[in-house]
C-alpha positions as CSV (number, residue, x, y, z in Angstrom):
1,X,25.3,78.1,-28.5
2,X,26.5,81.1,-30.5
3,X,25.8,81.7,-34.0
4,X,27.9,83.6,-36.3
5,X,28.3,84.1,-39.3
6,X,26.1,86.7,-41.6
7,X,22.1,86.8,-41.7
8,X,21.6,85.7,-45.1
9,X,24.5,83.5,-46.3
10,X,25.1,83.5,-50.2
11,X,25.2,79.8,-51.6
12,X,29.2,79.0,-53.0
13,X,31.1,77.1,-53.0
14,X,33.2,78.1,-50.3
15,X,30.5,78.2,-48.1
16,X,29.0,74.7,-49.0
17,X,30.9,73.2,-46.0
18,X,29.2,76.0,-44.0
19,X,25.7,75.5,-44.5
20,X,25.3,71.8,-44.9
21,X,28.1,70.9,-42.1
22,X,25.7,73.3,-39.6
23,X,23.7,71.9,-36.9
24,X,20.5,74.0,-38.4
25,X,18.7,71.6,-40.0
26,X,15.7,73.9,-41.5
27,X,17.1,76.3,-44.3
28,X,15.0,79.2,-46.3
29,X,16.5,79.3,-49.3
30,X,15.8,82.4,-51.8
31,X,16.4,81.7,-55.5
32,X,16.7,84.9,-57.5
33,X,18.9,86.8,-60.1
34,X,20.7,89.9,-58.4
35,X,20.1,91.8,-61.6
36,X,16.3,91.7,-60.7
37,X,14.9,95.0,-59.5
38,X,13.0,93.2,-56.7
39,X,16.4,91.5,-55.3
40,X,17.8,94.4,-52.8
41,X,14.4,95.1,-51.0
42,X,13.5,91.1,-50.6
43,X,17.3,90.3,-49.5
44,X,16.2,93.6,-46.6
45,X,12.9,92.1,-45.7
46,X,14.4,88.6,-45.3
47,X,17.3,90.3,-43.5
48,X,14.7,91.3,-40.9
49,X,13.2,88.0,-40.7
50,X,16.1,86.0,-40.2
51,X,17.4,87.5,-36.7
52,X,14.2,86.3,-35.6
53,X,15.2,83.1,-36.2
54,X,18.8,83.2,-35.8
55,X,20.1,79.8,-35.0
56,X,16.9,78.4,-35.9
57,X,16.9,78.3,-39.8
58,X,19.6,79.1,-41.9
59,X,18.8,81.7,-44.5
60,X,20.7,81.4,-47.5
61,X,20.5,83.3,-51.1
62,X,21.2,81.3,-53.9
63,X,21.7,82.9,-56.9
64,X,20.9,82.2,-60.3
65,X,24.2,81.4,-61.7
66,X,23.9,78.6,-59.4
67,X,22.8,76.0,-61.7
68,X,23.1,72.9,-59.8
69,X,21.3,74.4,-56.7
70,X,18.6,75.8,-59.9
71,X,18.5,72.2,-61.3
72,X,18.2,70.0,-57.7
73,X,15.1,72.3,-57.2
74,X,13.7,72.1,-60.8
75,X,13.8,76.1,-60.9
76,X,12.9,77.4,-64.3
77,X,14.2,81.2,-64.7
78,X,10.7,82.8,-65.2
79,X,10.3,81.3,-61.9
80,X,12.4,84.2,-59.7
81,X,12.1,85.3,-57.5
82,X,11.6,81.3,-55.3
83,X,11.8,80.5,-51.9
84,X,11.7,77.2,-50.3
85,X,12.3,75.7,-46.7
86,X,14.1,72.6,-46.5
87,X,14.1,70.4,-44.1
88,X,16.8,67.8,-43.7
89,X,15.4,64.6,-41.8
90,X,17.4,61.1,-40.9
91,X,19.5,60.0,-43.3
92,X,19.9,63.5,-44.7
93,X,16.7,63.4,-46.8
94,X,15.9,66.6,-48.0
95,X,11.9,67.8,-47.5
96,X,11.3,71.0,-49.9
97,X,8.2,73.2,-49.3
98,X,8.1,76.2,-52.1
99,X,6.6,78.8,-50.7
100,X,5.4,80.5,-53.8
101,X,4.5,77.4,-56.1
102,X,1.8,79.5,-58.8
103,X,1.4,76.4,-60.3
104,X,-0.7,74.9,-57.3
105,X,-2.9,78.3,-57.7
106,X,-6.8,77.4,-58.1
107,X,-7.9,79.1,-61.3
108,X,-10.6,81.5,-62.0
């Protein structure tokens, strides 16, 4: 089966139907404000890693101004840039693993 569509897809409503009415169940979500000066050279590197997986995991940028995406994920704003994979099993139950959680961090 073909994929199309872009590498990273942005999170909108228009593209809602898109993303959760896909047959990719596993999606990398990055969480971040487009202002930041990090944003352009993470959205490259992830660029790269997603045609490795295309058709594997949906990689999808959600941005800030987001704030129902934010609030499911209990994102504070001090917290960007995020990224988390999700998993959607039976019954559409939705498995989050953060991939930078600095909370969990052992401290000196």
């Amino acid at each position: 089966r073909r994929v199309h569509g872009p590498t990273i897809m942005n999170f909108s409503e228009e593209n809602v139907p898109k993303i959760f009415g896909s047959d990719i169940d596993t999606h990398f979500l990055y969480f971040n404000d487009e202002k930041n000066e990090n944003h352009e050279s993470i959205l490259n590197q992830i660029s790269k890693i997603a045609l490795d997986y295309k058709g594997k995991v949906m990689f999808v940028f959600v941005s800030k101004n987001e704030k129902n995406m934010i609030s499911f994920f209990q994102i504070e704003e001090n917290d960007f840039p995020k990224f988390i994979l999700t998993t959607f099993g039976n019954g559409d139950k939705v498995k989050k693993y953060p991939m930078n959680d600095n909370k969990n961090k052992n401290k000196n």
